[in-house]
N, C-alpha and C positions, 0 to 999 in steps of 0.2 A: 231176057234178063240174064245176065253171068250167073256162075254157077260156083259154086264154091272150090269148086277142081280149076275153076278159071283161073288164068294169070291176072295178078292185078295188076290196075294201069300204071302207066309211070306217074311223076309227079308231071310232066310235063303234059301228058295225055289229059292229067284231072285239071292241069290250070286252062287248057285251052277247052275242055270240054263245059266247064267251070265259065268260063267265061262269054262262052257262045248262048248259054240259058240265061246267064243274067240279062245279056241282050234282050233276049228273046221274052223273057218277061218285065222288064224297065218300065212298061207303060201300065201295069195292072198297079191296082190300090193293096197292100198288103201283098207285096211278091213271096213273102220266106216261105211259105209252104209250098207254094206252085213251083216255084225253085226246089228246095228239097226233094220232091215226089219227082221232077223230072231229072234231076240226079240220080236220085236213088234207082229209074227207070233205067238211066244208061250203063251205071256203074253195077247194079244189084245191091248196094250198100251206099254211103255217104262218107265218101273219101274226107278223112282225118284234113287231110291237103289242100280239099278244098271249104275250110272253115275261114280262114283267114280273107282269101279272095271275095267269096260272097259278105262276109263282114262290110270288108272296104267297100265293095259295090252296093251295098245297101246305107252305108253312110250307118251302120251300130257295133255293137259289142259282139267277139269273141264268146263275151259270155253269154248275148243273146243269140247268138245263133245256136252254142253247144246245148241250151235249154233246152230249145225247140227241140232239135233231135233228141233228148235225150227225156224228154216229156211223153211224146208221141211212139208209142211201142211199135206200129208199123215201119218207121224208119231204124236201119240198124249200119253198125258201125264195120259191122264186116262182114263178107261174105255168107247167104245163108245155106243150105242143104240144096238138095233137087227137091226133099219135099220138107214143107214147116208142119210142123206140130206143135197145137198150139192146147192147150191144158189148160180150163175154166177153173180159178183160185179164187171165185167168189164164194160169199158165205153159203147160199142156197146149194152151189154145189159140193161144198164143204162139206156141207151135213148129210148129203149123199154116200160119203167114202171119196172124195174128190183129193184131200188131203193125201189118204192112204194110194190112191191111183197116182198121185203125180211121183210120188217118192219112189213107189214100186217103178215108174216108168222112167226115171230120171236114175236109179241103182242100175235097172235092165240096160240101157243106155252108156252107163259109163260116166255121165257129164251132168253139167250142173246148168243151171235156166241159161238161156241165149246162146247152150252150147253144140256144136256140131258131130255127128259120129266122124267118125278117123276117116271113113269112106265117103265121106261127105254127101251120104244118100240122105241124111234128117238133121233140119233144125230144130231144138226144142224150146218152146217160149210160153211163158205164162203171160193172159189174158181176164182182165175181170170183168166177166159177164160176154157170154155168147147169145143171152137172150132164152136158154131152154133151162131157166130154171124148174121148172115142171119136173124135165126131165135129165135132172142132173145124175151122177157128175157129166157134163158136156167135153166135147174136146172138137178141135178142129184140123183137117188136115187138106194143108192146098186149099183151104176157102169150102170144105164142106164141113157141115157143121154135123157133127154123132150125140146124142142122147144117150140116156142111159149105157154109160161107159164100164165096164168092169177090167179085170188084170186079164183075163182071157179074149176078150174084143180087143184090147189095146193089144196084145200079143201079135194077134192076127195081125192087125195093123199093121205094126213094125216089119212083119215077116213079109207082107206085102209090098212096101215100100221100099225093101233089102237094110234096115237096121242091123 
């Protein structure tokens, strides 16, 4: 998957790459998602460019496609990090200190939710519900899931990751 150091495609790249998936999915029942995720494979993100193209080839709205993407927290609109970090803002970890941990981590960072560091080594994204409420606050990074999160584990983290 590109990397947020990546060049992004041309327009010309997203319509022909845009248009080889629509292909390639025409015959399933309910393509917009299966479309999406395999965009989103090729590109790392879901080229702005190609909204209109997949529109027309699904015969709907601009406005239902930007939905979809913009519903679905795993699809994003622009490049992400080499690694995502993702911050559980549900209630159970809320009440953990989950509130105070995203702030602290989103100050230390620089940036604000969906946003990337300057060196493009972290994306940071909030998530509701990882499933450890138990052991909240939770957070995720690259698809592993941490429990009991505090400012000094998260620190670790980041310094591991090169934040």
């Amino acid at each position: 998957m590109p990397r947020a150091n990546a060049p992004r495609p041309s327009s010309e790249e997203v319509r022909t790459r845009t248009e080889e998936v629509l292909a390639a999915h025409a015959h399933l029942e309910g393509p917009l998602l299966p479309i999406l995720h395999a965009l989103q494979e090729s590109f790392g993100f879901i080229p702005q460019d190609c909204v209109q193209t997949i529109a027309e080839g699904l015969n709907i709205g601009r406005a239902e496609v930007h939905g979809v993407i913009t519903f679905y927290h795993d699809f994003r609109d622009a490049p992400a990090g080499r690694h995502v970090l993702r911050i559980c803002r549900a209630e159970a970890c809320q009440a953990q200190g989950g509130t105070a941990l995203a702030e602290a981590t989103l100050a230390r960072l620089g940036l604000e939710w969906h946003g990337t560091t300057v060196n493009g080594a972290v994306t940071i994204e909030p998530v509701y519900c990882l499933g450890l409420c138990a052991c909240g606050p939770a957070a995720m990074v690259d698809g592993k899931v941490l429990g009991r999160m505090d400012t000094a584990r998260m620190e670790a983290i980041l310094a591991e990751v090169g934040a």
